[in-house]
C-alpha positions in Angstrom: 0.0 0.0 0.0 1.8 3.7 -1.0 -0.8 5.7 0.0 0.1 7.5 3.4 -3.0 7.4 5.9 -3.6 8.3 10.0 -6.7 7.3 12.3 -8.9 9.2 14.2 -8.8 8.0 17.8 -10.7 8.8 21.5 -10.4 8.0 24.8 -13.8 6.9 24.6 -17.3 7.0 22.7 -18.5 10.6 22.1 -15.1 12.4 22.4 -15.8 14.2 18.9 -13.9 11.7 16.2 -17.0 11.9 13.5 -17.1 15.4 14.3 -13.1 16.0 13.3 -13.1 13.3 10.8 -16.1 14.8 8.9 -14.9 18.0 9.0 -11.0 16.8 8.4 -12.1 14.9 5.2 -14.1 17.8 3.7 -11.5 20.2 4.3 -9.2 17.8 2.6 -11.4 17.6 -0.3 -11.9 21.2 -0.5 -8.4 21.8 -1.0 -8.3 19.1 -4.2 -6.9 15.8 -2.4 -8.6 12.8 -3.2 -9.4 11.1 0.5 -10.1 7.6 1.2 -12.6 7.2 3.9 -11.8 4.2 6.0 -14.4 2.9 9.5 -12.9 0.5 12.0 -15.5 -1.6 13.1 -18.9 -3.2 12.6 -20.3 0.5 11.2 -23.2 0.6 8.7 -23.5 4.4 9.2 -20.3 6.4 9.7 -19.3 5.2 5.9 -22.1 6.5 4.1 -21.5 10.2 5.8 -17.4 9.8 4.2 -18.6 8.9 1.2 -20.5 12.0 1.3 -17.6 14.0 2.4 -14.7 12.5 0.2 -16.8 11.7 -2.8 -15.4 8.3 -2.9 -16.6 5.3 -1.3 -15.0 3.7 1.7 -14.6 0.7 3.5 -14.9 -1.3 7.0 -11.6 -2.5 8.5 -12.2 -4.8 11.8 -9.5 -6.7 13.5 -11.7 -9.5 15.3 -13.7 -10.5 12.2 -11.0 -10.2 9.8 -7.3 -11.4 9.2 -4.3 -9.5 8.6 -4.1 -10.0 5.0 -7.6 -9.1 4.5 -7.4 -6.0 6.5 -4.4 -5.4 4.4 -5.4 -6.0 0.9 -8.9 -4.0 1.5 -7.0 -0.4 2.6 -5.1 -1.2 -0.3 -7.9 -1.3 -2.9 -9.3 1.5 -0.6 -6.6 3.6 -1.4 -6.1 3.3 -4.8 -5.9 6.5 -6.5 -5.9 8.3 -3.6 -3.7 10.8 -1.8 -3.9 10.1 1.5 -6.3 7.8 3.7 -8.5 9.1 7.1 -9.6 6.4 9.2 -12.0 6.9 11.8 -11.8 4.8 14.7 -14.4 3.1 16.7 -15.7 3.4 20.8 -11.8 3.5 22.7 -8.7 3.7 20.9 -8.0 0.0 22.6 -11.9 -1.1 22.5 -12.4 -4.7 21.8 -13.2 -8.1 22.4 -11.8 -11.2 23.1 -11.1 -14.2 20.0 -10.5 -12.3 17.1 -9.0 -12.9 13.5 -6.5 -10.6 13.8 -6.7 -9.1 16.7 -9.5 -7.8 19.4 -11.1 -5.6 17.3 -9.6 -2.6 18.6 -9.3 0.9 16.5 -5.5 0.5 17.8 -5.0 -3.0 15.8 -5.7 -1.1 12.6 -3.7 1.2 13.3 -0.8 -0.7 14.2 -1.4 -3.2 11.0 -0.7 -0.3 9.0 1.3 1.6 10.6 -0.6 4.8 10.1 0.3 7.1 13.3 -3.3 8.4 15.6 -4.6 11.7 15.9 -6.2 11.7 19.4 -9.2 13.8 19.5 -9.5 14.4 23.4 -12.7 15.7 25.2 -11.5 17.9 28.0 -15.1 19.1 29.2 -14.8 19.0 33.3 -10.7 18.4 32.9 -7.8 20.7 33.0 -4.1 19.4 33.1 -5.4 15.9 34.3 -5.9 15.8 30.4 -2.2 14.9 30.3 -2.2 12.3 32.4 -4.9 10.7 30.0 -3.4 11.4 26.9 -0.1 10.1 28.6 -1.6 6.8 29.5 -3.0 6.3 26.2 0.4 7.4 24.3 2.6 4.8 26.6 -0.2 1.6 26.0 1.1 -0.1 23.2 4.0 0.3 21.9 3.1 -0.6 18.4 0.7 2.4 18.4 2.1 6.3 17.8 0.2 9.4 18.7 1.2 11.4 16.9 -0.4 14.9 18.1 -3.6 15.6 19.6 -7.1 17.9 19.4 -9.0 19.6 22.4 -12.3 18.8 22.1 -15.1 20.4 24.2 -12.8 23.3 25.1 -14.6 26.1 27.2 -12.4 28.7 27.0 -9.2 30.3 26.2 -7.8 29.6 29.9 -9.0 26.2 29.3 -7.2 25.5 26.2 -4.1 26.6 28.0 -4.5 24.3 30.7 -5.3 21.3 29.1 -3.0 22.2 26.0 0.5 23.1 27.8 0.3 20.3 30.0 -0.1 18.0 26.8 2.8 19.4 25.2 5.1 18.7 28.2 5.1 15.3 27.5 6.7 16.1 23.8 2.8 15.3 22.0 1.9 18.4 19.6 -1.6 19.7 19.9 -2.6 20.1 17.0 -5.8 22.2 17.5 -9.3 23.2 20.2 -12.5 22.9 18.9 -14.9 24.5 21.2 -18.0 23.2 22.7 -20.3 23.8 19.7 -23.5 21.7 20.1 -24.4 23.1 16.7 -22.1 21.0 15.4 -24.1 17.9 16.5 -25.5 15.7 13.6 -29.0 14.3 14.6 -29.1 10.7 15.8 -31.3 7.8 16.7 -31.6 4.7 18.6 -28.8 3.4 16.6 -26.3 5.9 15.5 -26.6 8.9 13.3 -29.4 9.4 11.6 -28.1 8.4 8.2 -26.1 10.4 5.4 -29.3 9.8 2.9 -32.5 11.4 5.4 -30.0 13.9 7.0 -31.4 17.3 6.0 -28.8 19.6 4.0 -26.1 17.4 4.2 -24.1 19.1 1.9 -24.1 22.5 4.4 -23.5 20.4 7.0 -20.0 19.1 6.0 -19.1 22.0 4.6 -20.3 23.9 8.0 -17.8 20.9 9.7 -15.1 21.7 7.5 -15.4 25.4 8.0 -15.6 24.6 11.8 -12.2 22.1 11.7 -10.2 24.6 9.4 -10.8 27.4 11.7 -9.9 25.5 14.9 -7.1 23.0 13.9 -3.9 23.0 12.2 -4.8 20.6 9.2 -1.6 21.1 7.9 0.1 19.5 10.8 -2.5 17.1 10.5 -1.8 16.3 7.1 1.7 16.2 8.0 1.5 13.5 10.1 0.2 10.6 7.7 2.6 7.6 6.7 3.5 5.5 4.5 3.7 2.5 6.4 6.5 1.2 4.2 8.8 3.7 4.1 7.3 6.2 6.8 7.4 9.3 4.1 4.9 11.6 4.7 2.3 12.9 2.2 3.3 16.0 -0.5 1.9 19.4 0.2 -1.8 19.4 -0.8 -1.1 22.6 -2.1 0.4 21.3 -4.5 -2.5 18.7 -5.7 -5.5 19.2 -8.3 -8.9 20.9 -7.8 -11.5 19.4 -6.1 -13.4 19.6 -9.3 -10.8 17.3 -11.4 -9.9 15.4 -8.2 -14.2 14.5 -8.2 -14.6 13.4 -11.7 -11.3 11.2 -11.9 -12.1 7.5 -10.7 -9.9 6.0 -8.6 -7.6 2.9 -10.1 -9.4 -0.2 -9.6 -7.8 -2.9 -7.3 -9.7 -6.1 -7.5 -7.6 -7.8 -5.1 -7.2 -8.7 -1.3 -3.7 -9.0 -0.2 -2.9 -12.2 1.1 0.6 -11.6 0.7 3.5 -11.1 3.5 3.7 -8.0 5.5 7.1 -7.3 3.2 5.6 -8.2 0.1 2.3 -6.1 0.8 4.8 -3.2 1.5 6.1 -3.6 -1.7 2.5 -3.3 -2.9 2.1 -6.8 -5.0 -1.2 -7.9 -4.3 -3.2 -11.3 -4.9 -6.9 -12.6 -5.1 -8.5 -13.6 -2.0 -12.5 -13.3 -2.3 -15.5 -14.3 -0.3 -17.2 -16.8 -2.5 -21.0 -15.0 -3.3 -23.8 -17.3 -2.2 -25.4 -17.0 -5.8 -24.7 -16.3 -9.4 -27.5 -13.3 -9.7 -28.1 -11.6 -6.4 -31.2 -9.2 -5.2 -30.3 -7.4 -2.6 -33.0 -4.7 -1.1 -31.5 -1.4 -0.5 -33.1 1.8 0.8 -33.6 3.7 3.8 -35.1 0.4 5.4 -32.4 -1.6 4.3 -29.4 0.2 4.0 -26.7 -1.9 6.2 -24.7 -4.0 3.7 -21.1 -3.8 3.8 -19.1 -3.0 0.8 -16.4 -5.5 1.0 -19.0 -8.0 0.7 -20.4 -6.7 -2.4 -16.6 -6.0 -4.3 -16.0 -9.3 -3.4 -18.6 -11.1 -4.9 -18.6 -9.2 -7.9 -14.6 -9.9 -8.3 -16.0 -13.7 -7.7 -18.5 -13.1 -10.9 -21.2 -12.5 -9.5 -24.3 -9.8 -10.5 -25.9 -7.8 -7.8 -29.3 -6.5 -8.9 -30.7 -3.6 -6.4 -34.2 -3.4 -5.8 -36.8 -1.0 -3.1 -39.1 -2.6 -1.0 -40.2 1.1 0.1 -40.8 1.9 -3.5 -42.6 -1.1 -3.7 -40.6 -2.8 -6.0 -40.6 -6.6 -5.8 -37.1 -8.6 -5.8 -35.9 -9.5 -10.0 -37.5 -12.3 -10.9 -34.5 -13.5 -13.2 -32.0 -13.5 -9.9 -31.0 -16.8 -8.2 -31.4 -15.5 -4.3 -33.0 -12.9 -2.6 -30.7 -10.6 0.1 -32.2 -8.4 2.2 -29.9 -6.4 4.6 -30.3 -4.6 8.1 -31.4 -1.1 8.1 -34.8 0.0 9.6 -37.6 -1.1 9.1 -38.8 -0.5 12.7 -39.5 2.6 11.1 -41.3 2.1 8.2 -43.4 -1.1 9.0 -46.5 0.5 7.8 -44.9 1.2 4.5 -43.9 -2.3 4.0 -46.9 -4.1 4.9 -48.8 -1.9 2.4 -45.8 -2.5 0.2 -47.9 -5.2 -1.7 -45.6 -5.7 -4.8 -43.0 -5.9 -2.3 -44.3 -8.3 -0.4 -46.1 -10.7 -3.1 -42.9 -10.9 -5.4 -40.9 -11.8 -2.6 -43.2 -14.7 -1.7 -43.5 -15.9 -5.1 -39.3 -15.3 -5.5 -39.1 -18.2 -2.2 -41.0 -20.2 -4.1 -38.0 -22.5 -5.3 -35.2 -19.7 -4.6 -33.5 -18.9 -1.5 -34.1 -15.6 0.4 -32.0 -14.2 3.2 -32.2 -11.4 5.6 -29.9 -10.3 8.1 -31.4 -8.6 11.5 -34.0 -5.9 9.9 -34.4 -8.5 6.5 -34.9 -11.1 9.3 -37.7 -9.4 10.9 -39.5 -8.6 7.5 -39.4 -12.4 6.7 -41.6 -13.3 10.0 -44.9 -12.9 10.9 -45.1 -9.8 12.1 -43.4 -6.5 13.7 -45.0 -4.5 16.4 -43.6 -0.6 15.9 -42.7 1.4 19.0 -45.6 2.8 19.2 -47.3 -0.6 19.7 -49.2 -1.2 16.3 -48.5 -4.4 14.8 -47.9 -5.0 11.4 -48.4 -7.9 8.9 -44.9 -8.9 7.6 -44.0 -11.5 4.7 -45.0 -14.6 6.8 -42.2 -16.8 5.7 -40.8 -17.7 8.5 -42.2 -18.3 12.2 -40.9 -15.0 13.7 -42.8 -12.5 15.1 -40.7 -9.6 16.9 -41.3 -6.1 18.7 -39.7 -2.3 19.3 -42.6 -1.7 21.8 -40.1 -3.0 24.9 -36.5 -2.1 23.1 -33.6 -4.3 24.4 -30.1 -3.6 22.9 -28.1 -6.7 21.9 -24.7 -5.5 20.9 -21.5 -7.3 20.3 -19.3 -9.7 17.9 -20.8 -13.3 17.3 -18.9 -16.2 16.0 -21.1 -18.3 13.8 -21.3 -21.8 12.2 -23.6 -22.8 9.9 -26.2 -24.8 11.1 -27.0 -26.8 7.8 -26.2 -26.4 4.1 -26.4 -22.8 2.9 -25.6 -20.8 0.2 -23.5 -19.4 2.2 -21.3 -22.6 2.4 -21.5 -26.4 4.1 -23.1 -26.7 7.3 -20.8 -26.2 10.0 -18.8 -23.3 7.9 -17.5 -20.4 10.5 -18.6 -16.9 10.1 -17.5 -14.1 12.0 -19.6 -10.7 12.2 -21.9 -9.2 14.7 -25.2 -8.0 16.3 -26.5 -4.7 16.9 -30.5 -4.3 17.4 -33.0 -3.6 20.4 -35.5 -5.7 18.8 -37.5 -8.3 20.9 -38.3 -11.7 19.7 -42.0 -12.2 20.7 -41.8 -15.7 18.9 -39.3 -17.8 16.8 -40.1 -21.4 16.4 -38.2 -23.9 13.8 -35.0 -24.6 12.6 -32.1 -22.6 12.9 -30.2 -20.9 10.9 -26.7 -20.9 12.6 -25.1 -22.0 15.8 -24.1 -18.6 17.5 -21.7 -17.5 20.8 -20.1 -13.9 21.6 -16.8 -13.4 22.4 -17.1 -14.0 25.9 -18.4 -17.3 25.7 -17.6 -20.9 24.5 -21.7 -22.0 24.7 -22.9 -21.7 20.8 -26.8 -21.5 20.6 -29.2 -21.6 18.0 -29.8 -17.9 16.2 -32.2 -17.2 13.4 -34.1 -19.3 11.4 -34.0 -21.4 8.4 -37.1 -23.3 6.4 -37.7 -24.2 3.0 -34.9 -22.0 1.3 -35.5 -18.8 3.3 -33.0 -18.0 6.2 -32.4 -15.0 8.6 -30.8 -14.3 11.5 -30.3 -10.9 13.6 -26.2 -12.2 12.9 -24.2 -9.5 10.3 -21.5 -11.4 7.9 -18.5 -9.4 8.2 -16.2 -12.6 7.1 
């Protein structure tokens, strides 16, 4: 990989790392370098609001699901064509979980894996110097990790900056800028993230306001400055020198239709090789829309670089699944908040019972939900869903269910053999009212050796509330 990147990384959740990525990313793009948007972790969301910032699409990088060669030979294709990568990172710098591919899962792993140095945005609200003894901790943890400068988030006040900001700088880590407590800032969210890039009212503005925000409060220059090359350790040319945004926009990147599954010298050295996720059809449906929007890119790269055709289709516009397609995919999303919409949806609805009629369907956690017998809204109405599989399920009592899930195959799939692992995760506050039948994997977190049934499988229709990752 020759692109030089950095990551985004917090103490914690909520420190302001969307907030200085967003606005780091436009800026970048303003000024005519091509940016490859990069999410560590199991995030639907955060990727659709970089693609809207960089004009280029990203990519999910996750150290528990995936292995090192993976992680590796997707930031490379990532990059491609680019000038320099911005990953954000995910919860903690040194978040994770137990059992992973490649590592815990942690923003840290990533960063490490590619050697691209971390920008620590650090919220100092109710802290003064004892900011230092934070960002100290967090500098000395790993040794394979390098801050390599920090931003104040949250700051109150010019006395305030000082404080904090001095204190940092005795320890030999640059600060690279203060944003101040701005609540305007804020994007709007909902019971699961953001609300996303596609229903967020003047998007546009709103990076742009970011960007404005970020360039006014933080040396992006030093910023810049401190991306790597994690071969050689070179750091990116002056973007003053690159093209304008408008010719940067309207020139693709360089395709890479490769995962590296090479060495860590010979992916330095930028040779790459095939390694793809076999697709679990020829001709693939999948749903997509604001109810079914959670579908990871990597998956869909890779099964086209298999051979595979993916056909899109909207079960809000009340379009029914391509009749000439071999299986039926229908991702997470939210459809919690458009049941009414879907049960009405009846070309929807009838062309997806007719398409399980001797071809498979699939949906993962909000596609799982559509397939049962009902969903009962927050508000307590119920609604009639597809009716193929015994499941009837609830956002009238929310529950969250959060975290990694290793997965084995339960029977033969399409997905592969019975017994085939998967790794991904779980993230819903649905409540199952009923699910009776056969399932569709055998599931345990990361915590836990004791594999149980999840989903459901019947006939050539399967679901589960379980995300493939890998």
């Amino acid at each position: 990989m020759n692109t030089p990147g950095l990551l985004i990384g917090a103490a914690r959740s909520s420190s302001g790392k969307t907030t200085l990525t967003l606005g780091l990313m436009r800026a970048l793009r303003r000024r005519g370098l091509r940016v490859a948007p990069v999410k560590c972790g199991p995030d639907y969301i955060d990727p659709a609001f970089h693609a809207a910032a960089t004009g280029r699409a990203g990519v999910n990088l996750d150290s528990w699901a995936m292995d090192a060669d993976v992680i590796a030979g997707l930031a490379a294709r990532a990059s491609a064509g680019a000038d320099i990568v911005i990953a954000e990172g995910a919860m903690g710098l040194f978040d994770g979980a137990p059992g992973g591919a490649a590592g815990i899962g942690a923003s840290a792993d990533i960063a490490a894996l590619l050697g691209w140095p971390v920008v620590l945005v650090h919220d100092v609200s109710g802290q003064g110097q004892t900011a230092a003894a934070i960002v100290r901790g967090i500098a000395g943890h790993d040794a394979r990790v390098k801050v390599a400068g920090v931003v104040l988030n949250r700051v109150g006040s010019e006395r305030h900056r000082k404080l904090a900001g001095e204190a940092i700088e005795a320890l030999g880590i640059r600060v690279l800028g203060a944003l101040p407590r701005d609540e305007n800032m804020a994007l709007p969210e909902r019971h699961l993230g953001l609300i996303q890039a596609g229903e967020t009212p003047e998007l546009d503005a709103r990076l742009d306001a970011l960007a404005d925000f970020v360039e006014a409060h933080v040396d992006v220059e030093a910023i810049v400055a401190c991306a790597t090359f994690a071969a050689t350790g070179d750091v990116i040319p002056d973007a003053s020198s690159k093209r304008s945004d408008r010719e940067s926009s309207m020139t693709p990147a360089a395709p890479v239709a490769a995962l590296d599954s090479r060495s860590p010298a010979s992916r330095a050295s930028g040779m790459t090789s095939v390694v793809a996720t076999p697709p679990p059809a020829q001709r693939i449906a999948i749903a997509r829309d604001d109810a079914f929007s959670f579908f990871y890119p990597h998956l869909a790269q890779n099964w086209r670089e298999a051979g595979a055709e993916l056909y899109f289709f909207s079960p809000l516009a009340d379009e029914a699944p391509p009749s000439d397609c071999d299986l039926c995919w229908l991702p997470g999303g939210y459809p919690e908040l458009h049941a009414g919409r879907l049960s009405a949806a009846r070309v929807f609805m009838n062309g997806l019972r007719r398409f399980a009629d001797g071809r498979w369907v699939h949906g993962e956690c909000g596609g799982y939900m559509v397939l049962g017998r009902s969903l009962t809204d927050a508000s307590g109405e119920e609604h009639e869903m597809a009716g193929l599989l015994e499941l009837e399920t609830s956002f009238a009592k929310r529950k969250l269910h959060l975290g990694y899930r290793h997965a084995e195959l339960a029977a033969d799939h399409p997905l592969g053999a019975a017994g085939l692992p998967l790794r991904g995760h779980e993230f819903h506050y649905a409540t199952i009212l009923r699910e009776e039948g056969a399932p569709f994997a055998l599931a345990r977190d990361a915590y836990s050796d004791d594999a149980r049934p999840a989903g459901l499988a019947r006939n050539g229709v399967s679901g589960s509330f379980f995300h493939l990752m890998a």
